[in-house]
Every structure is written in C-alpha cells, then in structure tokens.
C-alpha positions as a printed NumPy array, in Angstrom:
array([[  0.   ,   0.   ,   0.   ],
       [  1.61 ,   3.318,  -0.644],
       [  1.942,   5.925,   2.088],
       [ -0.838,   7.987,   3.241],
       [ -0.433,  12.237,   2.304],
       [ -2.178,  13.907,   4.912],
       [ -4.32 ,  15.965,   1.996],
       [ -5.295,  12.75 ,   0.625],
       [ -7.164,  11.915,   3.806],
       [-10.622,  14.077,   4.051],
       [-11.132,  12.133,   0.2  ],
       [-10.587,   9.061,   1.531],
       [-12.687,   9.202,   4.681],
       [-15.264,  11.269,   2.465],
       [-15.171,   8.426,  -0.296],
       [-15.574,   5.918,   2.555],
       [-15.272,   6.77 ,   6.411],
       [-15.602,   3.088,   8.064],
       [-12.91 ,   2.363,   5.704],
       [-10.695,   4.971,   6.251],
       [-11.144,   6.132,   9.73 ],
       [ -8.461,   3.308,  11.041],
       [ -5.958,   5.567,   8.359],
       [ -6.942,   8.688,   9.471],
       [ -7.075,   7.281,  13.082],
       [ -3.291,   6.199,  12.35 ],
       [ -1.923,   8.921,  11.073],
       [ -3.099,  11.337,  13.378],
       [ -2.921,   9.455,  16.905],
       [  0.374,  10.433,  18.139],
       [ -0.11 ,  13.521,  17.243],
       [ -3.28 ,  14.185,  18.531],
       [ -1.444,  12.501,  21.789],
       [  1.057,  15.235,  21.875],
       [ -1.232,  17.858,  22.152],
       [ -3.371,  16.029,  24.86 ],
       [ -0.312,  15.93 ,  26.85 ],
       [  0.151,  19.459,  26.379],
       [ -3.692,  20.104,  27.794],
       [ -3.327,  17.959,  30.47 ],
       [ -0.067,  17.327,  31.395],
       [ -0.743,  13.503,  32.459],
       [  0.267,  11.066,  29.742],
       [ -3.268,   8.575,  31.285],
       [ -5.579,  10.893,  30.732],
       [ -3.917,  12.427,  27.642],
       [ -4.114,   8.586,  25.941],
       [ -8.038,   8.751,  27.132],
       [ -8.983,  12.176,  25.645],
       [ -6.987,  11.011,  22.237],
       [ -9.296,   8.319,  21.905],
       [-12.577,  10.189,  23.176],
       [-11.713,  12.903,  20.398],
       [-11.533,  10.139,  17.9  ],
       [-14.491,   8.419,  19.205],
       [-16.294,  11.5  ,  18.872],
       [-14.578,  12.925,  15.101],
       [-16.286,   9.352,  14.102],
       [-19.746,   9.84 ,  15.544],
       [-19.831,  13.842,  13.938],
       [-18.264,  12.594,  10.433],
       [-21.104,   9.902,  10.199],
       [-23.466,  12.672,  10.21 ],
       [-21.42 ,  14.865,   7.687],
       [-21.985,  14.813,   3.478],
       [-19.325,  13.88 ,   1.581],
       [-18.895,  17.119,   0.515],
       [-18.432,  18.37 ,   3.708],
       [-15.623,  15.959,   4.598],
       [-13.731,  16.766,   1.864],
       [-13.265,  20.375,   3.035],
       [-11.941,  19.546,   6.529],
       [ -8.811,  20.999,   7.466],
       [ -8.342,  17.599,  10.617],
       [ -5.263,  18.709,  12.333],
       [ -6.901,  22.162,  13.604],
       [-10.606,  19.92 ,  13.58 ],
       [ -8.846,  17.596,  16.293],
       [ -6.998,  19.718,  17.992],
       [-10.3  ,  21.791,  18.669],
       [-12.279,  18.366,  19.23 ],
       [ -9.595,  17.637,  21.936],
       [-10.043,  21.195,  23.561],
       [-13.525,  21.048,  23.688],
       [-13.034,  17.07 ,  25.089],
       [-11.265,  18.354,  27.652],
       [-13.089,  21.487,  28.751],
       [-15.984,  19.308,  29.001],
       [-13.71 ,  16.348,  31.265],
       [-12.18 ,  19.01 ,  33.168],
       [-16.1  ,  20.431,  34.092],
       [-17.292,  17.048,  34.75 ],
       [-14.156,  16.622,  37.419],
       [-13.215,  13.353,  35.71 ],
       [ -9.185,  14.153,  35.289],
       [ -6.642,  12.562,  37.686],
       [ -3.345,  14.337,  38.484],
       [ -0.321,  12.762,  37.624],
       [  2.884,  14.8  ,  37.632],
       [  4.942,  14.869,  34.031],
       [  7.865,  14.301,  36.647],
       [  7.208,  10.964,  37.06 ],
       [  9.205,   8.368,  35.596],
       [  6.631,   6.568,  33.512],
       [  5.303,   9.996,  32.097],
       [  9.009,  10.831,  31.056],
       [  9.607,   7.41 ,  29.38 ],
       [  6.373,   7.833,  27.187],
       [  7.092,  11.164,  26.282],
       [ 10.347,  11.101,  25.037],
       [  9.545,   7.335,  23.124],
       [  7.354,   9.998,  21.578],
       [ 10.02 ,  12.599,  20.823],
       [ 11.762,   9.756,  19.408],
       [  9.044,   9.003,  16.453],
       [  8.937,  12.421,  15.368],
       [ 12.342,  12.941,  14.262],
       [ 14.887,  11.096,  12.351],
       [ 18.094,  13.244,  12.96 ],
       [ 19.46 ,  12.594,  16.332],
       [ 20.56 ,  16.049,  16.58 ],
       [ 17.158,  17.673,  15.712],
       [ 15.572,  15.311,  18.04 ],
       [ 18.11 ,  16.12 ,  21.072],
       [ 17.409,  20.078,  20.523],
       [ 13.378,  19.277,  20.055],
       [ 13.415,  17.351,  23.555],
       [ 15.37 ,  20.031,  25.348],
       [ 13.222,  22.813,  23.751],
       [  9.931,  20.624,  24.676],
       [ 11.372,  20.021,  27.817],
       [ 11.742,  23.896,  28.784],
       [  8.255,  24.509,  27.859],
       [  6.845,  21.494,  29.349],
       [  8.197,  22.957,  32.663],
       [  7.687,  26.737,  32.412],
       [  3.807,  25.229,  31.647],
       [  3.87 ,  23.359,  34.752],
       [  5.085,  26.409,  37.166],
       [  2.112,  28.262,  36.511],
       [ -1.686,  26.895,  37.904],
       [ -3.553,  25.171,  35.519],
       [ -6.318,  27.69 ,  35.01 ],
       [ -3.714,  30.025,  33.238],
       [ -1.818,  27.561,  31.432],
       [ -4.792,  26.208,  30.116],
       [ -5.53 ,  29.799,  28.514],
       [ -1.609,  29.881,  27.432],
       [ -1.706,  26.378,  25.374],
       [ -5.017,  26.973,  23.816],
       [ -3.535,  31.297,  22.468],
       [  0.061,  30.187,  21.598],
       [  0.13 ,  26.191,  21.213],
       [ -3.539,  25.625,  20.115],
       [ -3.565,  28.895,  18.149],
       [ -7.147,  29.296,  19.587],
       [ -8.072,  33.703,  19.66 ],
       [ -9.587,  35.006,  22.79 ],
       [-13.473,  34.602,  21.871],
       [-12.503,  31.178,  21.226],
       [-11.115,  30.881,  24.17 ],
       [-13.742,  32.392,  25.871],
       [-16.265,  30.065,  24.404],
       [-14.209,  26.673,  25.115],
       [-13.603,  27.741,  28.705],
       [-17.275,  29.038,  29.077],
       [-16.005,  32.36 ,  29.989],
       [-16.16 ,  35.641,  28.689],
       [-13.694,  37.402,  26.384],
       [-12.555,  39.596,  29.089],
       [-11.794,  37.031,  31.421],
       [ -9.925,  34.949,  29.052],
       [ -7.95 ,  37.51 ,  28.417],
       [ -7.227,  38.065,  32.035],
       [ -5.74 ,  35.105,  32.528],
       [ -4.026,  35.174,  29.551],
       [ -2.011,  38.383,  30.978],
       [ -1.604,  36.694,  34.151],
       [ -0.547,  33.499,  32.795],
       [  2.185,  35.256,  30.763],
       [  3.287,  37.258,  33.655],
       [  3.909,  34.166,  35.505],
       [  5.184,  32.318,  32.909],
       [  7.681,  35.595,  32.525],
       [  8.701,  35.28 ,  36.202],
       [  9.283,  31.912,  36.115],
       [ 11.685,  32.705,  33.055],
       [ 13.344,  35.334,  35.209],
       [ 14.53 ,  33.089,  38.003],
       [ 18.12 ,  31.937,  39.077],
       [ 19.408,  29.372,  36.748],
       [ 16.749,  29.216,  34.244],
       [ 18.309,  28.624,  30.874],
       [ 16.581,  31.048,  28.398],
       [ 16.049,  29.998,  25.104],
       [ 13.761,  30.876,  21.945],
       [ 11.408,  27.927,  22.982],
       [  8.318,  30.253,  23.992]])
C-alpha cells in the first residue's frame, strides 16, 4: 500500500469513512497525543482524551456529506475536538493528576520525541526545547496555562477561548495576561536557561 499524504485523507474518509477512519485514526494518533499531553499534562488521561476525540470525530463525520468531509482541514478539527473534550472532562471533574515528573510519564514522552524525528541532533534540541516549555507550563496553575496552550500552542483567539472555557472574552484575556506574567517570572529566576522555545 503506498503511504498515506495527509491531503489525501478528508477524500478518503469522504469516499468511505468506516474504511478509512483506522488511516486517518493512524496517522493522526500520536499527534493528537502530543497535544493532549500538552492540555493535560498527564500522559493517562492524555491517551483517554486522544481516543474520546476520535471516538467522537467518528460519531460527527457519520453525520457529515461527503462534501463536507472533503473540506476539513483535521489537524486544527482535532486539535479543537480535543479542547472542547477536555473542557468538558475538566467540568465534569473526571481528570486525575499525575505529575509529568514521574518516571513513567518521562519514558512515554520522550519514546514519543523519538518518532517524530529522524536526525538525532534535531531530536536532542526538540526534547530540550519541549522540555523547557513542558516545565515553564507546569510552574504556573492550571487555570492560566490552560488559557496559554489553547492562544500560543492551540492557536485558539480570545473569543474562542472564551467560548471553550465558558467564559467571557474579558476574562480569558485576564488570565491570559496573568498566565504570561507568571510564565515571565518563572523565566526570570536563578538558573533558568533562556532559550527561543516560547
């Protein structure tokens, strides 16, 4: 079978989604894991709200037309599906803490890395880079670095924000500024290695 081309796959799943979606399910899951991790910090929970996302992309592409599939742009469709996934877990109280600290969690993590890139170089500088952010995330409480990866990892604009978080403009926006601010203190601390990784 010849390799799958990421704007090949909204014509395959359009032309037929049961047998396509394990392709598209494929291609995207590690991915789509990353940026769970990023959300929630907790490699567990970040392996159940990848699947939940792709349990529900299936369910809302069953009710789509073709012609509607076709014109899917999935990496920002999941990423959003994941947000919303996890505004709506995070609500419910259904997320366990586990800390990224933990052995286990650094194992899976940098097996991820590891997929990602072929030159051992690039891959040493991502990991370090990752690693920097990963930690200036986890300084600051969660209900401002939840703000920070949906502006600048999730690309997400303040309405959006707003809407995901079920909070108005001007409060996402608040905690934006504050979560920058700490995130700018945390930067400014003895022995903190700055770099161009935020």
């Amino acid at each position: 079978m010849d390799p799958v081309h990421e704007e090949d796959l909204p014509g395959l799943l359009a032309k037929d989604l049961n047998a396509y979606f394990e392709m598209f399910h494929n291609f995207y899951r590690q991915w789509l894991f990353l940026v769970s991790c990023r959300l929630i910090g907790n490699p567990d929970d970040a392996e159940d709200l990848t699947q939940e996302t792709f349990m529900l992309v299936l369910e809302i592409l069953k009710r789509k037309q073709a012609a509607e599939i076709v014109k899917i742009k999935f990496r920002p469709y999941l990423r959003r599906t994941a947000t919303n996934c996890f505004i709506n877990t995070r609500r419910k109280g259904c997320l366990s803490t586990v800390s990224l600290d933990a052995p286990e969690s650094q194992e899976r993590l940098e097996v991820l890395d590891d997929v990602f890139f072929e030159q051992p170089e690039s891959a040493l500088e991502r990991k370090e880079s990752d690693q920097r952010v990963y930690d200036l995330l986890r300084s600051i409480p969660q209900e401002y670095r939840i703000v920070v990866v949906l502006r600048w990892i999730e690309g997400l604009n303040l309405t959006e924000i707003g809407r995901v978080l079920g909070v108005s403009r001007f409060i996402a926006n608040k905690r934006l500024k504050k979560g920058m601010q700490l995130l700018k203190m945390a930067t400014s601390e003895p022995g903190y290695q700055h770099s161009s990784c935020i």
